[in-house]
C-alpha positions in Angstrom: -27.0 20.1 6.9 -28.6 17.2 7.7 -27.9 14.8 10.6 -26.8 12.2 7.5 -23.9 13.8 7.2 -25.0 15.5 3.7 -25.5 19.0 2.7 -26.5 19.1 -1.2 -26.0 23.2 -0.6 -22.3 23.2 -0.3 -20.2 23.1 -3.2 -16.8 20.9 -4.0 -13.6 22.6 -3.1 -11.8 22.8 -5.9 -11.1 20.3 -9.5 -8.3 18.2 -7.9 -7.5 17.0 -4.4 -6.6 20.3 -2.0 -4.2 18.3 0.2 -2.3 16.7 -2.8 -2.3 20.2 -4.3 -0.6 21.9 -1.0 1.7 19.0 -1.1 2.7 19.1 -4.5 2.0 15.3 -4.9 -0.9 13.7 -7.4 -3.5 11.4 -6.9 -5.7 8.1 -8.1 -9.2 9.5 -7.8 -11.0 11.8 -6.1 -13.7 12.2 -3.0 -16.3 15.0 -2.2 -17.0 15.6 1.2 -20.8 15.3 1.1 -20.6 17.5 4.2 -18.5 20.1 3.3 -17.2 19.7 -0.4 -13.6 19.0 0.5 -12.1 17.2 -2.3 -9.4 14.4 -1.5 -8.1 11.1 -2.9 -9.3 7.8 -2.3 -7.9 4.9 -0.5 -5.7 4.1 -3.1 -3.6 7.2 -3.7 -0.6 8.1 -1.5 -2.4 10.9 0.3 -5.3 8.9 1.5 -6.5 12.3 1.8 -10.7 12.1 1.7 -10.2 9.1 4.8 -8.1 11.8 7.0 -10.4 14.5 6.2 -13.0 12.6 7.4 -10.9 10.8 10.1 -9.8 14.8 11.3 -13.9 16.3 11.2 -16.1 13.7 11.8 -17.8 14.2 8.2 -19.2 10.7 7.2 -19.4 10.5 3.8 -18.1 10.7 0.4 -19.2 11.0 -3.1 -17.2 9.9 -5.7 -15.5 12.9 -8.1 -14.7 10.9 -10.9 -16.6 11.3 -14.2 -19.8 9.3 -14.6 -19.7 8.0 -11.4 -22.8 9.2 -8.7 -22.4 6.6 -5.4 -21.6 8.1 -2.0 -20.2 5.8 0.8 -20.2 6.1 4.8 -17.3 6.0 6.9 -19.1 5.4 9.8 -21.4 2.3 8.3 -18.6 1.2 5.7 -21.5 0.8 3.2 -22.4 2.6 0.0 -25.5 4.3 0.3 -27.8 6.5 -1.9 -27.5 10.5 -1.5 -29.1 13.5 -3.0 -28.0 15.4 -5.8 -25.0 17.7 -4.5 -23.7 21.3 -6.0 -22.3 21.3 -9.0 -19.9 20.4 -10.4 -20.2 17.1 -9.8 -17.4 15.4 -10.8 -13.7 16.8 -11.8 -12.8 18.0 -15.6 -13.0 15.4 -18.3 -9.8 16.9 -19.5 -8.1 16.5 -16.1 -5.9 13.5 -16.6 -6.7 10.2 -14.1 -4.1 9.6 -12.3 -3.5 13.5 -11.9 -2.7 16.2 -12.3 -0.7 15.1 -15.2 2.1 17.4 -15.0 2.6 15.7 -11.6 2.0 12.1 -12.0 5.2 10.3 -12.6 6.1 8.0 -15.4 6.5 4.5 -13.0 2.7 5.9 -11.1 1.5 2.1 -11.2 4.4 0.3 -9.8 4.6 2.7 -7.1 0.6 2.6 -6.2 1.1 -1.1 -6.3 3.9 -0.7 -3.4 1.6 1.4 -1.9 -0.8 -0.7 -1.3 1.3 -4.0 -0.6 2.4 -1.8 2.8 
């Protein structure tokens, strides 16, 4: 690992955010640890889960999980920033629903993000 907080050698963690998995609960989109590979959900899922992780470990940035999407962002510059090409996969399923999993994500899932992020 780097002292940018990247390590290209380590792959994701899993297809779906672990923490909303342990919980039980769904998400809005996912984050990669660029550090470790631990996959959360962004900002604007209940969870919050890829801020705590790096919030709990120190690990700086993110890349994004979703399909088609390459940016990484820094914690500790709040900026987006440009990143090498990490471990496969790179991004979660195409099949995986967004929000998801599907099984999990309730019918009302908008109105109740919308809440969530009104406080």
């Amino acid at each position: 690992m780097s002292d940018t907080g990247i390590d290209p050698s380590r792959p994701p963690s899993g297809t779906g955010c672990v923490d909303c998995d342990a919980e039980g609960s769904w998400w809005f989109h996912l984050r990669r640890c660029a550090q470790c590979g631990h996959v959360g959900c962004c900002d604007d899922s209940l969870g919050t889960h890829a801020t705590k992780h790096a919030r709990q470990t120190g690990h700086p940035v993110v890349q994004s999980f979703e399909p088609g999407e390459d940016w990484f962002y820094s914690y500790a510059t709040d900026e987006m920033l440009a990143g090498p090409t990490l471990a496969p996969p790179h991004e979660h399923p195409s099949d995986q629903s967004t929000p998801g999993p599907g099984d999990r994500v309730p019918d009302d899932w908008q109105e109740i993000l919308l809440r969530h992020r009104r406080g």
